[in-house]
VOBA-1610 file (N, C-alpha, C; in pm, whole numbers, padded with zeros to 5 digits, always signed):
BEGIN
Unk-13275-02593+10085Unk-13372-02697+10103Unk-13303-02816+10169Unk-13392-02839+10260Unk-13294-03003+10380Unk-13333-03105+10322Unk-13323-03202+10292Unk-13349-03361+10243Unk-13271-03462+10400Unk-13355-03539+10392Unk-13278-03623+10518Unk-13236-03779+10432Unk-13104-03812+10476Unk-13076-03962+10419Unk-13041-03981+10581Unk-13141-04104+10536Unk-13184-04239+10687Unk-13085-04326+10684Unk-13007-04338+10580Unk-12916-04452+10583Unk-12813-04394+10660Unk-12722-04300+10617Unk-12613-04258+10711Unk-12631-04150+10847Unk-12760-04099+10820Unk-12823-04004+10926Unk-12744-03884+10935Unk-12681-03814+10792Unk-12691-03757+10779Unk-12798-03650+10681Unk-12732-03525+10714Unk-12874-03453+10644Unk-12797-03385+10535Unk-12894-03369+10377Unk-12830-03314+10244Unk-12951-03170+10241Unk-12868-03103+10232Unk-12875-02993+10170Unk-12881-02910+10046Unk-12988-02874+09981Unk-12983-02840+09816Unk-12927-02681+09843Unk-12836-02661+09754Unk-12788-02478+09744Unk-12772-02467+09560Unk-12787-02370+09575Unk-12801-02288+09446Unk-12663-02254+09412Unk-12637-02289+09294Unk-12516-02271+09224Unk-12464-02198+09104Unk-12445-02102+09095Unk-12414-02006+08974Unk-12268-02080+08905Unk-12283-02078+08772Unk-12191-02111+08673Unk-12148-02060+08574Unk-12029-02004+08587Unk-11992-01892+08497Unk-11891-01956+08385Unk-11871-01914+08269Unk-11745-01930+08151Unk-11676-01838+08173Unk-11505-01893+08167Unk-11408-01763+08272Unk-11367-01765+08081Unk-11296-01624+08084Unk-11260-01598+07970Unk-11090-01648+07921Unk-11032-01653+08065Unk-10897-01746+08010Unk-10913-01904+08018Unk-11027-01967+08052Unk-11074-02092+08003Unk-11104-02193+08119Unk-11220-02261+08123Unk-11239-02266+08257Unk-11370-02245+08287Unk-11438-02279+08418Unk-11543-02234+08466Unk-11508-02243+08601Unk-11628-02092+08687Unk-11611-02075+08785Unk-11788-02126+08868Unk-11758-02207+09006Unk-11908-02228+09015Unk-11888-02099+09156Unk-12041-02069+09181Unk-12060-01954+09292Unk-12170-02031+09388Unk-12165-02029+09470Unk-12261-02069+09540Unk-12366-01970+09583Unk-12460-01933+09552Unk-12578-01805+09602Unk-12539-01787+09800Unk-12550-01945+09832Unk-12581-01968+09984Unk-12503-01989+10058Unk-12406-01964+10043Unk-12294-01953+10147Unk-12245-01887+10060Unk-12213-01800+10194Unk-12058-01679+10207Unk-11949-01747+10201Unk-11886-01662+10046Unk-11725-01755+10002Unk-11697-01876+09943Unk-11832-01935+09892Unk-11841-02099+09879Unk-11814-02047+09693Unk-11713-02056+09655Unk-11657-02086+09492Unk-11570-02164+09472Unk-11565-02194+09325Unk-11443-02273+09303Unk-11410-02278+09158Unk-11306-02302+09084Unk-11298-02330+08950Unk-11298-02474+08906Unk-11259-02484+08830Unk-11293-02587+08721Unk-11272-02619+08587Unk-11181-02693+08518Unk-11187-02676+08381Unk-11280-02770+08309Unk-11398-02788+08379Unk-11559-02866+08329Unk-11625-02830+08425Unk-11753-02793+08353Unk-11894-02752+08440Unk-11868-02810+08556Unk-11898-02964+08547Unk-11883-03056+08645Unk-11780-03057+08749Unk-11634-03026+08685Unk-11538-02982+08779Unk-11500-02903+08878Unk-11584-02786+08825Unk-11647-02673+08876Unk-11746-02673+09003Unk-11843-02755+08957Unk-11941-02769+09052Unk-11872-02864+09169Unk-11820-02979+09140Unk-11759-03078+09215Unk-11709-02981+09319Unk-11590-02911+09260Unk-11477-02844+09334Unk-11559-02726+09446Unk-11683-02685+09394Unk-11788-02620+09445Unk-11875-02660+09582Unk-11886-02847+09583Unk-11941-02882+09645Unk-11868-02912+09792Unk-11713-02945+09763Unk-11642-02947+09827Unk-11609-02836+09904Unk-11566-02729+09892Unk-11536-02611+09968Unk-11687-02571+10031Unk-11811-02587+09955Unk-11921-02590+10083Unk-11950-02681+10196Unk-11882-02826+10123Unk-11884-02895+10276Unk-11757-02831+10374Unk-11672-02779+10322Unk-11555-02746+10377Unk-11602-02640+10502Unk-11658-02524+10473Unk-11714-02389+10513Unk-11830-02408+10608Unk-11903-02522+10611Unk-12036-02581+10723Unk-11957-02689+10809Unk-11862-02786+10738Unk-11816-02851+10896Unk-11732-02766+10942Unk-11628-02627+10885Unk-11607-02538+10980Unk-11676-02457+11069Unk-11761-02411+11031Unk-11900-02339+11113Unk-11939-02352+11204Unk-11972-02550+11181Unk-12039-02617+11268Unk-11956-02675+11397Unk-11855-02668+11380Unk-11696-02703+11455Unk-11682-02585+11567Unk-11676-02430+11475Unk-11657-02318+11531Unk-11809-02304+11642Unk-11881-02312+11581Unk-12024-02292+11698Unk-11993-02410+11780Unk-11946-02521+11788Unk-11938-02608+11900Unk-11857-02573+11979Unk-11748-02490+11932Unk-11615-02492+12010Unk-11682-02319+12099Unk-11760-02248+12015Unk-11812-02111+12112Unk-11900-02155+12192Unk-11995-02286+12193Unk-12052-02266+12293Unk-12026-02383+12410Unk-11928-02387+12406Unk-11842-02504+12505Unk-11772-02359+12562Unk-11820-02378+12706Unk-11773-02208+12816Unk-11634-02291+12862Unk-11614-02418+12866Unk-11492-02466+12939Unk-11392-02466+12852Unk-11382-02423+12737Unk-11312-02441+12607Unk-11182-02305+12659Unk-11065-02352+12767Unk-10994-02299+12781Unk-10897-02217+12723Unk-10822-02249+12612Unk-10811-02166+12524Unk-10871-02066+12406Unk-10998-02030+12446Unk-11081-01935+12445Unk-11071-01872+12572Unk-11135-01879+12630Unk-11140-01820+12754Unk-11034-01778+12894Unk-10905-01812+12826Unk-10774-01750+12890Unk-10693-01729+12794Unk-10743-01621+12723Unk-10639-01565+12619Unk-10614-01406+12720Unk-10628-01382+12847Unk-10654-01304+12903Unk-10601-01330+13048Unk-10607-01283+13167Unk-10561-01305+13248Unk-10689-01351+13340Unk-10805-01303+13312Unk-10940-01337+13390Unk-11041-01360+13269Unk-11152-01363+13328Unk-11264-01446+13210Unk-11420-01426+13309Unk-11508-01363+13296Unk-11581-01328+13353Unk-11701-01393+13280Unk-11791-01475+13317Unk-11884-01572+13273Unk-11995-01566+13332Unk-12131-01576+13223Unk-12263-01530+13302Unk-12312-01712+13282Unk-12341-01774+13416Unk-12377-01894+13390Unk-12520-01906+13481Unk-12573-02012+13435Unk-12754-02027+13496Unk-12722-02129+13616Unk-12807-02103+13678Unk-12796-02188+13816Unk-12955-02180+13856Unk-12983-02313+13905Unk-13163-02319+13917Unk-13161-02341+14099Unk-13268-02299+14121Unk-13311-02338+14249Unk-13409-02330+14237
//
């Protein structure tokens, strides 16, 4: 779920959070919505905190990685090779 804050113009995001009791002591949070988004914790809260963090961690990587794939001039992508063959639009 998106929520928008006008003050910093950024946008918040609600995700679903699974919270587990680890048996050597501790809690683990899971995130349903992102792939890989966990963390531990020795308080719910710590848990979740540490939770919230590695999901911002995993979306400004994402969002970094999709900028950097769709930038075609992004040279070290595109000469890891000796040639680079590119389908680009041209209008007339």
């Amino acid at each position: 779920m998106k929520l928008n804050n006008m003050k910093n113009k950024k946008e918040t995001y609600i995700y679903k959070i699974k919270v587990e009791k680890l048996d050597e002591g501790g809690f683990l949070a899971i995130c349903m919505d992102v792939k890989d988004a966990l963390a531990e914790g020795n308080t719910v809260e710590e848990a979740i905190e540490n939770c919230q963090d590695v999901i911002k961690i995993i979306l400004e990587h994402r969002k970094e990685k999709a900028k950097n794939k769709n930038n075609i001039f992004n040279s070290s992508r595109l000469f890891k090779q000796k040639s680079t063959i590119l389908n680009i639009p041209v209008s007339v």
